[in-house]
C-alpha positions in Angstrom: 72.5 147.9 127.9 72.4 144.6 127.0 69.1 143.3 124.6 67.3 140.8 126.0 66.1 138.1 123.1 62.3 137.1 123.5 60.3 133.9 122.6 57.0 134.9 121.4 54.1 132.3 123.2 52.0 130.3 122.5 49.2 132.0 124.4 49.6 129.0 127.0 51.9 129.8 129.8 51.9 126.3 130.9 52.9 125.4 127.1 55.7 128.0 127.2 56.9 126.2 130.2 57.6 122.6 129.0 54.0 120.7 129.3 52.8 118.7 127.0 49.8 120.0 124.9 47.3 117.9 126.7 48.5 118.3 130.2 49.1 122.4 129.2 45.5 122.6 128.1 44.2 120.9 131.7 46.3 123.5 133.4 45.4 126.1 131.8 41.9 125.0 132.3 42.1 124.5 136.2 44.1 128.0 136.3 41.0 130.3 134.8 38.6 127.8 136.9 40.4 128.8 140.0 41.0 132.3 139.1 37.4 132.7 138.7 36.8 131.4 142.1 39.7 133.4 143.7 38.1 136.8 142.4 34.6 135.6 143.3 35.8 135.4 147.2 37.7 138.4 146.8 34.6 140.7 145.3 32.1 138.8 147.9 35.1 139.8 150.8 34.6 136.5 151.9 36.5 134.8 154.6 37.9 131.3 153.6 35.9 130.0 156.3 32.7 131.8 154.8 34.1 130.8 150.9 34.3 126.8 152.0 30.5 126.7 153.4 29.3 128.1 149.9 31.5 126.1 147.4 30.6 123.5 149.6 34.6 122.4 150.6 36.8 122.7 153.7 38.5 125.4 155.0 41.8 124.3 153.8 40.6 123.1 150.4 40.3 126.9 150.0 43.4 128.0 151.4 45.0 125.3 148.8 42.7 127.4 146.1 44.3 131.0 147.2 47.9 129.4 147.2 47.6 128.7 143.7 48.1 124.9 144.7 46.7 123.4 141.4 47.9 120.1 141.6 45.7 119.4 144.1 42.5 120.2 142.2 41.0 118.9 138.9 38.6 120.7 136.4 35.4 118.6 137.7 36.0 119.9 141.6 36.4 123.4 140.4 33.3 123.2 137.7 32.1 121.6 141.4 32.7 124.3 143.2 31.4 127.3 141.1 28.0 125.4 140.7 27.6 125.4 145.0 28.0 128.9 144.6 25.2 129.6 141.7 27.4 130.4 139.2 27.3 128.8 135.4 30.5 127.6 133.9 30.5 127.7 129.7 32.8 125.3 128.1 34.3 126.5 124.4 35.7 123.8 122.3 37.5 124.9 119.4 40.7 123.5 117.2 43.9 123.4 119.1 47.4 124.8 117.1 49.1 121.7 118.4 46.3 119.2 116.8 
């Protein structure tokens, strides 16, 4: 069996892939916000149409969400988002490898 050689990470998936540390960071960022979201919808067994009334957004802004379409959302519409639905967002700031 052939060995496959590894490349250890960064701890930034987006980072491992080619970005940039600033736009790897923003990905990253929007990723956990949307993850959070996602798994809030999914524990609540929400519908998407249910999902959009609470985080205050259409329909197919959440089907974008569930698709993973991240592009098409930026850290403030997430942050957004999660405060229509009563929850709190914490923001950690700490000294980045790449600095």
């Amino acid at each position: 069996m052939k060995k496959i050689k590894g490349k250890k990470s960064s701890g930034n998936v987006f980072r491992d892939l080619g970005f940039g540390p600033r736009d790897a960071e923003n990905l990253q960022v929007r990723a956990q916000l949307m993850t959070e979201i996602e798994k809030y919808i999914q524990k609540e067994k929400m519908t998407q149409a249910d999902a959009a009334n609470l985080f205050g957004v259409t329909q197919p802004r959440i089907s974008d969400l569930v698709r993973g379409k991240i592009h098409l959302f930026t850290v403030d519409t997430l942050i957004s988002m999660l405060t229509h639905a009563g929850l709190s967002v914490r923001v950690q700031v700490k000294r980045s490898l790449a600095a």
